[in-house]
Each structure stands twice: as C-alpha cells, then as structure tokens.
N, C-alpha and C positions, 0 to 999 in steps of 0.2 A: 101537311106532309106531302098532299098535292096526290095526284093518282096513281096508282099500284096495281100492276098484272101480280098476280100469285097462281104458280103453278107447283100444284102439289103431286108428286107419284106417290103413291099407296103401294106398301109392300107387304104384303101377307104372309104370316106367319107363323107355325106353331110356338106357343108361348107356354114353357115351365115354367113352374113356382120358383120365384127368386126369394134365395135365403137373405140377399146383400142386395147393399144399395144401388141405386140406380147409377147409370155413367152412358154419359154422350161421345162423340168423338167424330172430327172430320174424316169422311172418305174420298171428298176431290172437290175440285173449284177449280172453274173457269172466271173469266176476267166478270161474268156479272153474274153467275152462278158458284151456290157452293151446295154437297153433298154428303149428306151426314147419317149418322147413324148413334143410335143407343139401345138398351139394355131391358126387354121386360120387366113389369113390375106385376108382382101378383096385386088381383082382384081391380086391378086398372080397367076402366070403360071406353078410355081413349088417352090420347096423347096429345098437349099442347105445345107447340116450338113457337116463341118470341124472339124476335134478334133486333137490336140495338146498337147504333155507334157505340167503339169503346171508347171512344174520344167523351159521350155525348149518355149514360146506361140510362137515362130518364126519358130520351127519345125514342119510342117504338117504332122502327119503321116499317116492320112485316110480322108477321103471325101465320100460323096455320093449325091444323086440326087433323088428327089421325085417328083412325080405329082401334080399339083394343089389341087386334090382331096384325098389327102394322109397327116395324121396329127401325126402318129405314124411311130418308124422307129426303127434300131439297126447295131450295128457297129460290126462287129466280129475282131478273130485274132489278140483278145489285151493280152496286158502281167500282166500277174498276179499282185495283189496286187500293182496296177501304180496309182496314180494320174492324171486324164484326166480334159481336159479342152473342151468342146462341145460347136461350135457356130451354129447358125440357122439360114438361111438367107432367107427370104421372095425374088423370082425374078417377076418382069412384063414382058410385053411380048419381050420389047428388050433387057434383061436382066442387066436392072437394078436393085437395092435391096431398096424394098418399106420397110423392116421392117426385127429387128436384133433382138437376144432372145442367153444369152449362159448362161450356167452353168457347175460345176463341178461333178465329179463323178469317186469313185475308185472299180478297178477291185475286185473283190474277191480272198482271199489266195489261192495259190494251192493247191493240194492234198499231204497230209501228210506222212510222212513212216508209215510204222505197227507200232502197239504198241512194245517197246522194250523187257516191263517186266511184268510181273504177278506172285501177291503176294498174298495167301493167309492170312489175317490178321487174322480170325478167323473164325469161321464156317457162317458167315453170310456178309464177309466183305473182298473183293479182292483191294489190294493196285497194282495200275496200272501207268508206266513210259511210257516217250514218249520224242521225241526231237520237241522244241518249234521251233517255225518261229517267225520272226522278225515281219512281218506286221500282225500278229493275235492279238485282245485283246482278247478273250477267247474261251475255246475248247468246244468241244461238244463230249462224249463219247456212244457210240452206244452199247447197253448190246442185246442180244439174247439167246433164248437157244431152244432144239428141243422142247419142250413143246408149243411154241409158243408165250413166253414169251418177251418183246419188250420194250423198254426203253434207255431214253436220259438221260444224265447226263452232267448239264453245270457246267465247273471248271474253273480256274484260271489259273493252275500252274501244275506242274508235280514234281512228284507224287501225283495221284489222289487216294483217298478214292472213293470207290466203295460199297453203305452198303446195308441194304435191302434185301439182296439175299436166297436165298432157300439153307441151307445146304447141304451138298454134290450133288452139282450139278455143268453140266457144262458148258459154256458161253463161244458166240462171239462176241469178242471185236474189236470194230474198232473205230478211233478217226476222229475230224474234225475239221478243223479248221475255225473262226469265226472273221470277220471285222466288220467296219460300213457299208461296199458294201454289203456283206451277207457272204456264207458260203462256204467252198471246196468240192471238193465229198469227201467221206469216207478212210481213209483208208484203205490198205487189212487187212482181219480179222485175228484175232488171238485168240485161245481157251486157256481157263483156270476152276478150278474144285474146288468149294469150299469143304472144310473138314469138318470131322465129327461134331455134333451138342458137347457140354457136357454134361456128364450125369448129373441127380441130384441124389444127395445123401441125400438120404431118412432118414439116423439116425447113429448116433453114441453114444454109451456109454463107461462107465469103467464097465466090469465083475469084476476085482480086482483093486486093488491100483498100479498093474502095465502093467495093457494092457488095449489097444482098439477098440472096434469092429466097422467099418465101413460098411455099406450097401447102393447102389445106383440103380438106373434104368436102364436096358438094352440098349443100343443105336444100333439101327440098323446100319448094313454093320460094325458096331465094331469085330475084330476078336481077340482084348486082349484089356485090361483095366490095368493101371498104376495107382496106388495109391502114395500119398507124403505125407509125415509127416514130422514137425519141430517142437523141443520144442520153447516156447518163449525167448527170449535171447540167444537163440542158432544160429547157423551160418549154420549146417550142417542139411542138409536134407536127410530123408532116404526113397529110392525108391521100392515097390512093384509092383510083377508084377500077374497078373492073367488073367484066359480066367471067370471066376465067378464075381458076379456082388456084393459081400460081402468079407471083409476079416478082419481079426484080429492080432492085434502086441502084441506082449509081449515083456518083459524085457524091461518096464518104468520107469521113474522115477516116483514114488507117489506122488500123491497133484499135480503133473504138468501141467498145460496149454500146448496145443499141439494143431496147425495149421494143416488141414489134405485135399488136394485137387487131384479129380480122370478126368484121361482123356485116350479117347480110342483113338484106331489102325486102319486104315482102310485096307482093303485088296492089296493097294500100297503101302503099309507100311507107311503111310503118318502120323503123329499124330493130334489127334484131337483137338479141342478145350478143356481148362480146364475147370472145375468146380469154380466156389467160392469158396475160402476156408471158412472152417468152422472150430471150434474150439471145443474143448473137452479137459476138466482135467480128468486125472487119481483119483480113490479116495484117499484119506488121506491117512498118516501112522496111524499108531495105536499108540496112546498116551503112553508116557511112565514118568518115576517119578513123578509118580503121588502121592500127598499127602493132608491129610485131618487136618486140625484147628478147634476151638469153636471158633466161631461167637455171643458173650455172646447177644446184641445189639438187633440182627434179632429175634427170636433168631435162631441157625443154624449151621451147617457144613460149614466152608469156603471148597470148593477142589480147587486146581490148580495140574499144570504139566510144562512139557516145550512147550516152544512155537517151533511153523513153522514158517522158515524163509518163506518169499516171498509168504502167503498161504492165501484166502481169505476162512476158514475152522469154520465152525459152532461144537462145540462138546457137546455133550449130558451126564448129568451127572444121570447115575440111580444110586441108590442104594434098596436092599431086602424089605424096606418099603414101594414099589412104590411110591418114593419122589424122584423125579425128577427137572434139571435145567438147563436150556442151556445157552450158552457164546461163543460170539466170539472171546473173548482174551482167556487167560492161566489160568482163574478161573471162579469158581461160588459159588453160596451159597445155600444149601439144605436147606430148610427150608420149615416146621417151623418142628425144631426137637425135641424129647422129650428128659428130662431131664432122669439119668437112663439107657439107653438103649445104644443096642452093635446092629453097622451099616455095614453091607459089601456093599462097593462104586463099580463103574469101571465107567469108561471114554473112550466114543467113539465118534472118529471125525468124521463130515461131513463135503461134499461139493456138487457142484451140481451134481456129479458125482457119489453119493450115502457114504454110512456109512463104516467107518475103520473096521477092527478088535477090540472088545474090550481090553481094557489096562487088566493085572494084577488085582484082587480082591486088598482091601485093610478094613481091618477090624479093625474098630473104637468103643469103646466104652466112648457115654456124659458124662459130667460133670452129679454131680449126682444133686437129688430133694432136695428142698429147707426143712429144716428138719421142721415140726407139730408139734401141739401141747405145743407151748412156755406157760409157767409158773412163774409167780413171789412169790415167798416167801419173807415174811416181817421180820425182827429181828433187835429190836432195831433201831441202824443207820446201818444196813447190809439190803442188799436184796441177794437171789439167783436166778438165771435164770435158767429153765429147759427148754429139749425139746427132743422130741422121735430122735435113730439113724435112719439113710436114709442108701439101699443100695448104693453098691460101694462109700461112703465116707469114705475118709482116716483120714481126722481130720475136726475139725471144727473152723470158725471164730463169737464169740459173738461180735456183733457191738454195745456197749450202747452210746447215744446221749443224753446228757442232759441239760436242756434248756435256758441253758448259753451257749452252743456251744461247751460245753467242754467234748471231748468222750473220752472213754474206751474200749480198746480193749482185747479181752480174745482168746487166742490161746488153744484150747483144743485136744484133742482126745477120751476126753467124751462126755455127756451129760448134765452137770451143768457146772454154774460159776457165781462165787459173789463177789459183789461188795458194797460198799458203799454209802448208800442212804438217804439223810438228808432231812429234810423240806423246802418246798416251791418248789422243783422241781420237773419239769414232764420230765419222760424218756422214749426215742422212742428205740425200743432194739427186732434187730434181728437176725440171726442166718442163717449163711452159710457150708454149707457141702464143702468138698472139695476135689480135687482125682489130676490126671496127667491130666486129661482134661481140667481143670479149674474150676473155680468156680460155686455154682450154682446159681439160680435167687434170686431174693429177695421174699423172704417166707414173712409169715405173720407176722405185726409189731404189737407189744405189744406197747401199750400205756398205762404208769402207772405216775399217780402223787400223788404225797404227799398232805397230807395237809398242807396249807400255814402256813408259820413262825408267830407269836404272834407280831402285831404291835412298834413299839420304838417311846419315844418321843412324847408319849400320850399328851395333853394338852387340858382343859377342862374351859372355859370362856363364864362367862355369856356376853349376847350380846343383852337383853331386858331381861321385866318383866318374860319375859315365853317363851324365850328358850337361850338353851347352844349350845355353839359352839365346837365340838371337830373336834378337827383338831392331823395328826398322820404321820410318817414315813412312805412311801408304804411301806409293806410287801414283803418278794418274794413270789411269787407262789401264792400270792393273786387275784382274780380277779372280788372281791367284798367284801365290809363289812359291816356287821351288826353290827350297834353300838344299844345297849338298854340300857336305863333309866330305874331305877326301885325307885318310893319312896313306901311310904306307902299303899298308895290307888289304883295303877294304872303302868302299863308296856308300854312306847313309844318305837316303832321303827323305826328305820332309815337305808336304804337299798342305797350303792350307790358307784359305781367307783373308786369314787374320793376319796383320803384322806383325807377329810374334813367333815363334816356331821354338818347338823344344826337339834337340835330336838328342835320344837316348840311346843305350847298349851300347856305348862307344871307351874303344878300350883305353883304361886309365893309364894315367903318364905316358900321356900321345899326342904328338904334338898333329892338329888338322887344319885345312885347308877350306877356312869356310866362303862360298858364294850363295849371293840371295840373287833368282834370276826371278823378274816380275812376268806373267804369262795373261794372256786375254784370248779370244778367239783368233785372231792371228797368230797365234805360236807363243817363244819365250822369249828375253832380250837375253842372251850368253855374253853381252859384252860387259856385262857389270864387275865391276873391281871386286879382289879374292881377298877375303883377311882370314892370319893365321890367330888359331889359337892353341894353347896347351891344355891337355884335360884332366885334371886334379890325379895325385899320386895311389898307386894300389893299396887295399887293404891292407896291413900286416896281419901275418898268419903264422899261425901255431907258437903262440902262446906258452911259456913255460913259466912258472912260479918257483924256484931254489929258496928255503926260507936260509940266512945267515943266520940268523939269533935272533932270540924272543921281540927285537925291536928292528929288523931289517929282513928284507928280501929284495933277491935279485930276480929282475924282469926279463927275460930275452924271447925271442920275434925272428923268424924270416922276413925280408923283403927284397922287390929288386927295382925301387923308384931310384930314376937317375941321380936326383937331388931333393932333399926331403930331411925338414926335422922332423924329432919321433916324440909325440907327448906322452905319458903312461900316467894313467890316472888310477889311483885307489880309492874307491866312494862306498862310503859308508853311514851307519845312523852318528858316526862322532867327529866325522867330516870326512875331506877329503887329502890324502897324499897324493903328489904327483914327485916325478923327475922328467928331465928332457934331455934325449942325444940325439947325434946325428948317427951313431951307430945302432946297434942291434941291441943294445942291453943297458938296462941302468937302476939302480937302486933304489928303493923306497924306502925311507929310515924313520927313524921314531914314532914305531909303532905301538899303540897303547895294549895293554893287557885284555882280554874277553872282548874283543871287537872281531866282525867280520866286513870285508870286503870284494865288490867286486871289479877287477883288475882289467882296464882295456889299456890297447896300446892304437894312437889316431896317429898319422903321417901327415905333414903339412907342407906347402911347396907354394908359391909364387902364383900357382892356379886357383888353390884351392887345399879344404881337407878333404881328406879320402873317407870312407867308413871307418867307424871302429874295430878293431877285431872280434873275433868272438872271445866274449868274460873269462875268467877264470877266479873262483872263487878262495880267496885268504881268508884264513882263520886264525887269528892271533891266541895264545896259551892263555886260559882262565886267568884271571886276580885270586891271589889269596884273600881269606877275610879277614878284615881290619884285628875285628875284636872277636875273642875266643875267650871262654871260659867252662871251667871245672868245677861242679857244685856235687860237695860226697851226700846221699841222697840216704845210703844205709853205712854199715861198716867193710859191705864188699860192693857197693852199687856207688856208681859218680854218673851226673847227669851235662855232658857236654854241649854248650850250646854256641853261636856261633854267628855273625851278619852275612849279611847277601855279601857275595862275590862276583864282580860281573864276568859273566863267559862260564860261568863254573853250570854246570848242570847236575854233577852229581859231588860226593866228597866222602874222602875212607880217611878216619881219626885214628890215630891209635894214640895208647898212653903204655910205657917202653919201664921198666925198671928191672932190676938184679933178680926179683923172684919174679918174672916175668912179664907179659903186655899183653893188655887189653886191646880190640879194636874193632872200629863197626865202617857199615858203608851204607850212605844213605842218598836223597835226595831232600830231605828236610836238613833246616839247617838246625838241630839237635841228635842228638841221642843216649842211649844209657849203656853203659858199660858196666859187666858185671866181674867177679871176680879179681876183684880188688882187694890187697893187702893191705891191713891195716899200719900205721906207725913207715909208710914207705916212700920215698921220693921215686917221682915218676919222671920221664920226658914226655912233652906233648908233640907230637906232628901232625900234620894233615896233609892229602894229595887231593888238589880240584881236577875234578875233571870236565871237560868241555864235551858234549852232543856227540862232537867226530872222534872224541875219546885223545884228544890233544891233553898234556896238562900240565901244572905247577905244585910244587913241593914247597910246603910251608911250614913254617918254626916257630914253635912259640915259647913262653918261659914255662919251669917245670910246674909240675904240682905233689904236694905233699898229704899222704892222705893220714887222717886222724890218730891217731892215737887208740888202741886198741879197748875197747869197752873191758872193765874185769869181771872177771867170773867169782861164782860159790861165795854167791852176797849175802851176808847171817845177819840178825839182830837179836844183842844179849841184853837182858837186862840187870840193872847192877842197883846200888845203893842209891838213897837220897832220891827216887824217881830220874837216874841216867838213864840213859842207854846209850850201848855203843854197838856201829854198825862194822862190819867186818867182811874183807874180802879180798880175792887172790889178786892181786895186779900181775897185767903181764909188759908191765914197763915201769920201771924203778925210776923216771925220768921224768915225769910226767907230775900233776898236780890232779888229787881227784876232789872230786868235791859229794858229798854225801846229802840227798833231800828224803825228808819224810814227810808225806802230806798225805793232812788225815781231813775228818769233814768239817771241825773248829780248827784246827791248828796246825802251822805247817813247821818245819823246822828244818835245820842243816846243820853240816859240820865240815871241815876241808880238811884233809890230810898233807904233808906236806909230800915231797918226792922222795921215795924212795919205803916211807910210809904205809898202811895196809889196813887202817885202822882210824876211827875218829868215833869221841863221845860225843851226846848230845842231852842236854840236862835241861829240870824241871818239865816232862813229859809228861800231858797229861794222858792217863790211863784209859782203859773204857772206852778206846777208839780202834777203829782199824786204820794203818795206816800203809800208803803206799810208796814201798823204798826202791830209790833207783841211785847207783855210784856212777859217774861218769868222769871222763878228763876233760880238762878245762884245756883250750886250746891256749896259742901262745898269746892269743889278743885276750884272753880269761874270760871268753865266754863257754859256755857249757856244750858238750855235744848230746844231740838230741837225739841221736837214736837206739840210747843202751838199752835195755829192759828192766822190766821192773819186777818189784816182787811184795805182794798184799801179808801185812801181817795185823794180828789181832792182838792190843794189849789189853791185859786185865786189870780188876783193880783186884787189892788186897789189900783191904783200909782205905788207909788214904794213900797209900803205896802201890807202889804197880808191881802186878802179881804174875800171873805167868802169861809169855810169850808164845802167840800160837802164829804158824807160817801158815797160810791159806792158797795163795799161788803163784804163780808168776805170768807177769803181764807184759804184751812189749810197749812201748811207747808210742799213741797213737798221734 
C-alpha cells in the first residue's frame, strides 16, 4: 500500500448516553482530504475510522484511532477526485465493537492548469479556454482586476463567455474546478484586456444625391477611427480611415440605401468594438421625361416621368400657379386647373434623405373655356345656334340632343350652326371649344322646346246627358291638354295628362264646339282643328200616370229636346210594357190583373239617351179567385173558402138572399158566416182588395143552403116489437130519413116528402138508443148536423115495454 502520512485532529467532547445507533456523516473534503463526523456511543473507550476504495472494500488504505471523548475526525493524503468508503467503529474497554456507522465520500478535483486562451469578444465580453478534467461537473472562473474588482463565474464547458466587464480594462483569470465533494484550489492566473468601447454615431445624411456625411462620439484611448460603408445588394465594402470623429463619402450611387458602421484603434493597435450599423439613402436623381396630359374628369394636369428602379421616392409636382401634387409612383394630377391658361411644370424627387434637383421646366398651355352666351334663333322648321369665341380655341364642337335621343353634331370653326327643328321636341344644345389640349368642359346647356304637335285621331262621344268623352292620339312634345267646349251660352274646361278627357255639367241638347289644344312648358298650340258635337237630349219631367181601364194607361211628360223619340217603359216582377212617340204621351195596354209597376219615360236622339225621368208607380186592380166555395158547417153557419188572388190583399164575401145577407172581410183566404137560413138560395159575391185599397168585384155561382133540420122528434112504441119515430117537419118537400143507433144495433127508416112519420121493426129492446131525423140532400146523402135525442127501450117479455126519453144530444 506503500507509505502513508495520517493526520488525525482529536475533538473533545461531552458525550451523553445514546439511546440509538450509532451514524457517521461527511463535513468537508478537499481534493486529498475529507472531514467527518459521527455520533457518541455509550460506554465506548474510543473510536476506530477505517476507509477503503469503493471501487476496491477489501483494500484498507488508512485508519485511525480516537478517544472516547472525540466525535469528530479527518483523514489526510487521499487522492484526488477517488471514491471513499468510511467505516466507524465504536470499541469497549477490551476492545470489542459495541456499535458500526459508515458512509461514502469523494475527494475533491485537483488543481487545474492555467487558463489556455483569452479572447476578446468585444469591448465588454472575454471568450476564455481551458482543459477539462474528467472527475469535474462544472468550473468556476475567478475574474480580478487592480481596481479591486472580484467575481465568479460558474460554467459548463470550455470556451467560457466572460460578459459584464469594464471596457478597456485588464483582468486576472484563473479557473477551478468543481465536484459533488466540493472544489480545487485556483489555477495560476493569467491576464487579459478588454478593447475599446464603440462609438456612437450621432448622424448621418445626404448633402447631395451622391455622398454621405457621417459623424460619431469620441472614444477614449481611441487613436484612429475606421469608418464602413456598403450599398444594399452589394457585396463589397468600402473602408475609411480617420484620426476625426466626422467624415464624408462622395461618388454614390443616388436614391441608394447604404449600411455605414465606425470602430476605433487603441494605442496597441488592437481594434475596437463596432458600432451598429446604421443606414442612409443618398437623395434621388432628378426626374427626367417628364411630361404633361388634360385630365378632363378632375378637372386637371395629369404629369408623369420615368420611374426608379428599386426606389422608395416621394416626388413633388410644382407648377408657376402654386398648384402643387405629390406621388409615389411616376405620376400625379394638378388640379384643379383652369380652363385657358399656359403652365410651367418641374418635378422634384424626394426621399428621406432630402429633395433632387429639379427636372427640366415644361410649359403647357389647357384646353380652352367652355364658349357663353349660347343663342337660339327660330325660322320656320330651321333653328340657328350661336355663341361668343373663347380664347386659344381652334374650332368648335355644337352638340344638339333631341328628345327622342337622336343628336346632331356640327363641326365648326365659327360661331353659329343650324339645324332643323320640328314640333313637339325639346333640345338640350351645347357647345365645346377645342385646341391640342383637348376639349373643354361642358359650358352652359340651352334648353329649347317647341310647341307640341296638334293631336291625331280626335274622337268625340256622348257618354250621358251632360258630358262628352274626347279621347285623342298623345301628341309629341305634349305634356298636358286643354280640351274646351264651347256652345252658346257657356265655355267648359278640361286640363289633364292623359289622352282622354271627360267634360261634364254640360247643358243637354246642345250642340258644342269641341278643341283639344296640346300644351308643354312653352305655352299651348290653339291652332288645332274644332269638332262639333251634340250632347244627348234632356230628361223628361213630370211624369203623369191617367189609368183608362183595368188593362191600359196613358203616359204623358213635359219636354223641350229639339228632336228626340220618347221610350216609356213599365217594369215589373211579370215583365215589362213599353210604347214609343215622338210626342208627349202614349199608352201602355194589356196590362195584367195584381201587378205593380214602375213607369219611366227615356228621350233618345242622334247623340245619345238622356236620363230616365223620375218613376211613377202603377198599380194594376187585384185578380179575382179562380175557385170559391160554400161549405154549410151548421144550419145557420156556411164556412167560405177561397185561392190566392194575385194583387188582392184583403177580400169582403157576402152571401145575398130574400131573407137577407151574410158577410165578412178578411185577409185569410177563408171564413165563416153566420146567420144563415136554412131551405134558401143565396148569391155569392166577393170584392179583392189590393194594399193601395184599388179593387175588383167578383161573381160566382149561387149557393143553396140545406134543408131545415125538423123539430119535436118522439119515439112510440107499437106492436110486434115496432117502433115508429115522429116529428114536426118544416118542409113538406124534402125527404127525411130516420137513424136509431143503440150499442148492438142500429136501425132506420125514410119517410117519403111531405110525410112526418116512419116505423122501424123487429127492435131489440133493453137498449138505449140514439135518435136523430134529418133531410137527405138532393144528391141523398144525409145532413150532418141535426140533433139527436137518447132514449131507453125496455123489455116486457120478450116485447118491448115502455119507452123512456133521457136527452137530447147535438151531433158531434
């Protein structure tokens, strides 16, 4: 294992009784030393530390020995950057081991060579090399300077950035190196001197479009200053040199962007740090083909020129009217220019670098003024246009527009020009001057129109009593028309759009005088052709109704139409009568019974009809009814009944005879009449009455009423089960017939005329029976409404016994 220094410190200590185990633990280590420490053990005599490779635990390469009262310890003459393994051994007094404790722990790196290299990066910044060790994870750089100036830097790697630093100054460098044990001593120093600071440059411009002036700050211990320039897109750089802290380049390109960065010398000739580069364009060239157009639009001077390749260039366009315009491309537009007038232009480019040379003057004279005072003369179908000359025109353009869309154009080099101008149109008509500049604006528009064209296709129709319809072809150029009526007494008019016009309130059977005059903003045309018309015939008025007989009536009417047939209409729900005169009156004939009408009288004439008059209401006399009849209901009651009658609303019957007449009034078509004689021929009449109480008398055939019922009706009873009924008759003429109806058996007997008496045989007894005598009408049916009388037979054996009367019944 070869020979070993061992340096042991002893550290003294009070020692409590430990309840727990023993434990060791590093407190520091240098690259060949480490420093440790562990944990009392009770009844311990001392303390044994073994350390071992931990590559190698069977190899011992150091030991030591402590006193009881010693808890701290350290091992010297170890080897750099090793891996140790540390055991602790608690002894008692016959050196046995009461208690173990180990742990690990590695030496620190050695000490490092000198730094290799030193680099100035830039005035603030030394790039510093070195050779790595293997058992380092990172270094530690030591900065110094005579100022008193002190500082670490922990890196990585080699080459180390070094930043931060004091410009031209000088520094001791030494490195360390750095484990998880801890650190190496230093290595030896080595000095290095950072370089000049860069200046700043304070400003640069263009004096001309081809140099530029640079100026920057002084840099102390600088003993010359380097200036660089490069255009942009360029490759080559060009180098100045000066002991001044300004300088100036000439022979550039113009408009060019240029790169320009300064750095100074120290008195070891060392160079300093640069500047920033900063940038600067030379100014513009000066604009050249430059030329000037009419801008009619604007209105205005277009100017343009040629363009700069590759130039971000503002150019400014004066001209001697101080009218001015700027653009970034190859043109602009002066404005607003006057029409007339002579321009000297020039064009100068800017950038930010300041303004060109002006271009070349360029001397422009506008289009000329729009020519005043336009004039129309009238002739015939000719019109002429005038209008005063304008300076610097060369000829002229007459524009006429007329209001079909159809223009005219007149090429002059005077001041007039005529053309052709008809009715109904309006013309818009102006006039341009004209030179090498172009044309001039639009001057002031004459607005001329004609009077409208005279209507086509006039037509003129009565459309009522009192008014005409004219209706006409538009016009051109028309854009209203006045139609008037003119008769005798009175002037209508009629104002309106449309081709049509209605004149109303116009007195009937009048003959008028109609013109349509077409009108526009110039006035009306009055020379248009008059047409007459007639205007339909007047009402007929007051109306009279005379009825002749039940089936005619005569019509008459006032009127005073010069020539006029007369219609008279009677309309009704059963149709319609008419007649026609050319007089005042005329007759309506076969008219039907219970109808009503209403009665006009119309006037008709060559023009037209007139209105109807006002109605008058006919009422023709009720219908009798067809069918009527008499039904005798008692011996003094008859039940009258009756059909519809048309027109009839109400009706009074009566029934007429020698002992006197019955009669009713009703509106049903029945009723009963009482007080009737029996055995009597009666006459029947009726009167219908109509609403307005108009009416008709009607006949019909007689009626005869029955035959008198007889009185004091007996029943006797006789031999062989007879019986015979008995009773007063009060008509010797008559035939009666005798019923007894009992609740078996019913029985009868007839008497002949003149007769009062009739048996009725094999009667059975023991019944009550019900006697009634009646006359037998001439057709030998029975009348039904006699009375009757209840009587009760008995028996008596087999015989019928006595005869009892019990009441009298009437016939239900």
């Amino acid at each position: 294992m070869g020979t070993m220094k061992w340096l042991v410190i002893f550290v003294l200590m009070g020692i409590s009784s430990q309840a727990t185990a023993m434990t060791a633990t590093v407190f520091a280590s240098t690259s060949n030393m480490v420093f440790f420490q562990w944990t009392g053990v009770t009844g311990a005599t001392s303390y044994e530390v073994t350390v071992t490779l931990k590559s190698s635990p069977s190899n011992r390469i150091a030991f030591a020995t402590y006193s009881q009262y010693t808890v701290m310890g350290s091992i010297s003459s170890l080897s750099p950057g090793i891996l140790y393994e540390f055991t602790v051994n608690a002894l008692g007094d016959s050196g046995n081991v009461l208690s173990t404790a180990s742990f690990d722990s590695a030496t620190a790196p050695n000490t490092m060579d000198p730094i290799q290299d030193v680099k100035a990066m830039d005035s603030k910044t030394l790039m510093a090399s070195f050779s790595l060790q293997a058992d380092a994870t990172s270094y530690i750089i030591r900065i110094q300077n005579a100022n008193g100036f002190y500082r670490e830097d922990t890196v990585s790697m080699s080459p180390a950035e070094i930043r931060s630093l004091t410009p031209y100054t000088e520094y001791t460098l030494s490195v360390i190196a750095v484990n998880s044990a801890g650190r190496s001593q230093p290595s030896s120093p080595v000095t290095a001197k950072t370089v000049l600071p860069p200046p700043e440059i304070i400003s640069t411009s263009s004096p001309s479009n081809d140099s530029i002036m640079v100026s920057w700050t002084p840099v102390a211990q600088a003993v010359q200053y380097t200036m660089s320039i490069y255009k942009l897109g360029s490759s080559h750089q060009m180098h100045y040199n000066t002991t001044n802290t300004s300088l100036t380049v000439s022979d550039l390109d113009a408009g060019s962007l240029y790169f320009i960065k300064c750095y100074g010398w120290d008195p070891e000739g060392r160079k300093g740090e640069s500047s920033p580069y900063v940038n600067q364009t030379t100014r513009p060239p000066t604009p050249s083909s430059v030329s000037v157009s009419v801008v009619i639009t604007v209105p205005g001077l277009s100017v343009s020129w040629e363009p700069e390749v590759n130039a971000s260039i503002e150019y400014l366009v004066q001209s001697n009217n101080n009218l001015t315009c700027a653009s970034p491309s190859t043109s602009c537009i002066l404005s607003p220019v006057a029409c007339g007038h002579v321009y000297t232009i020039q064009v100068t480019a800017w950038n930010e670098a300041g303004p060109s040379y002006p271009s070349s003057p360029v001397v422009f004279i506008t289009y000329p003024c729009p020519p005043e005072s336009l004039a129309l003369v009238e002739s015939e179908d000719n019109c002429t246009l005038t209008w005063d000359t304008m300076p610097y025109a060369e000829s002229y353009e007459a524009f006429i527009k007329r209001s079909d869309s159809s223009e005219i154009l007149c090429n002059t080099t005077g001041s007039s020009c005529t053309f052709q101008c008809l009715c109904g149109y309006t013309f818009l008509m102006s006039v341009f001057a004209v030179n090498q500049a172009g044309r001039s604006p639009q001057g002031p528009v004459l607005n001329h129109t004609n009077l409208p064209c005279c209507p086509e296709g006039v037509s003129v129709k009565s459309v009522g009593t009192d008014t005409l319809e004219i209706m006409w072809t538009a016009s051109r150029g028309a854009e209203l028309y006045e139609t008037r009526a003119v008769d005798s007494s009175e002037v209508i008019l009629c104002n309106d759009t449309a081709p049509v016009c209605a004149l109303s309130d116009l007195t009937c059977d009048s003959p008028y005088s109609v013109i349509v005059a077409p009108c526009n903003d110039r006035g009306c045309n009055r020379t248009c052709q008059a047409h007459t018309k007639d205007t339909a015939p007047c009402q007929p008025m007051d109306l009279m109704l005379n009825q002749k007989n039940v089936t005619c009536v005569t019509v008459s009417w006032t009127a005073s139409n010069r020539a006029a047939t007369y219609n008279v209409r009677a309309s009704g729900p059963d149709g319609t009568r008419t007649c026609t005169t050319s007089g005042n009156s005329c007759d309506i004939t076969n008219l039907p019974c219970g109808s009503t009408y209403e009665v006009t009288a119309l006037a008709e004439s060559a023009a037209g009809l007139s209105l109807p008059s006002f109605s008058q209401s006919l009422e023709t006399v009720p219908c009798c009814p067809v069918n009527l009849t008499v039904e005798q209901v008692t011996q003094a009651i008859t039940n009258v009944s009756w059909s519809h009658a048309k027109g009839a609303h109400s009706f009074i019957t009566s029934l007429t005879s020698i002992h006197g007449h019955a009669r009713c009034h009703t509106q049903d078509y029945h009723c009963l009449m009482g007080c009737i004689t029996c055995g009597t021929n009666y006459t029947v009449t009726m009167k219908a009455l109509s609403q307005s109480g108009r009416s008709s008398n009607c006949t019909y055939h007689g009626f005869s009423s029955s035959a008198c019922c007889p009185s004091g009706v007996r029943l006797y009873s006789r031999e062989n089960n007879t019986m015979r009924v008995y009773w007063r008759s009060g008509s010797s003429s008559h035939t009666y017939i005798a019923e007894m109806v009992g609740t078996n058996n019913n029985y009868n007997c007839t008497a002949s005329p003149g007769e009062n008496s009739c048996d009725i045989e094999n009667v059975q007894c023991g019944e009550s029976y019900n006697v009634m005598v009646a006359p037998l009408t001439p057709e030998g049916s029975r009348v039904n409404f006699c009375s009757q009388r209840q009587y009760s037979v008995t028996c008596l054996g087999n015989n019928i016994g006595t005869v009892l009367y019990r009441s009298k019944r009437s016939l239900d």
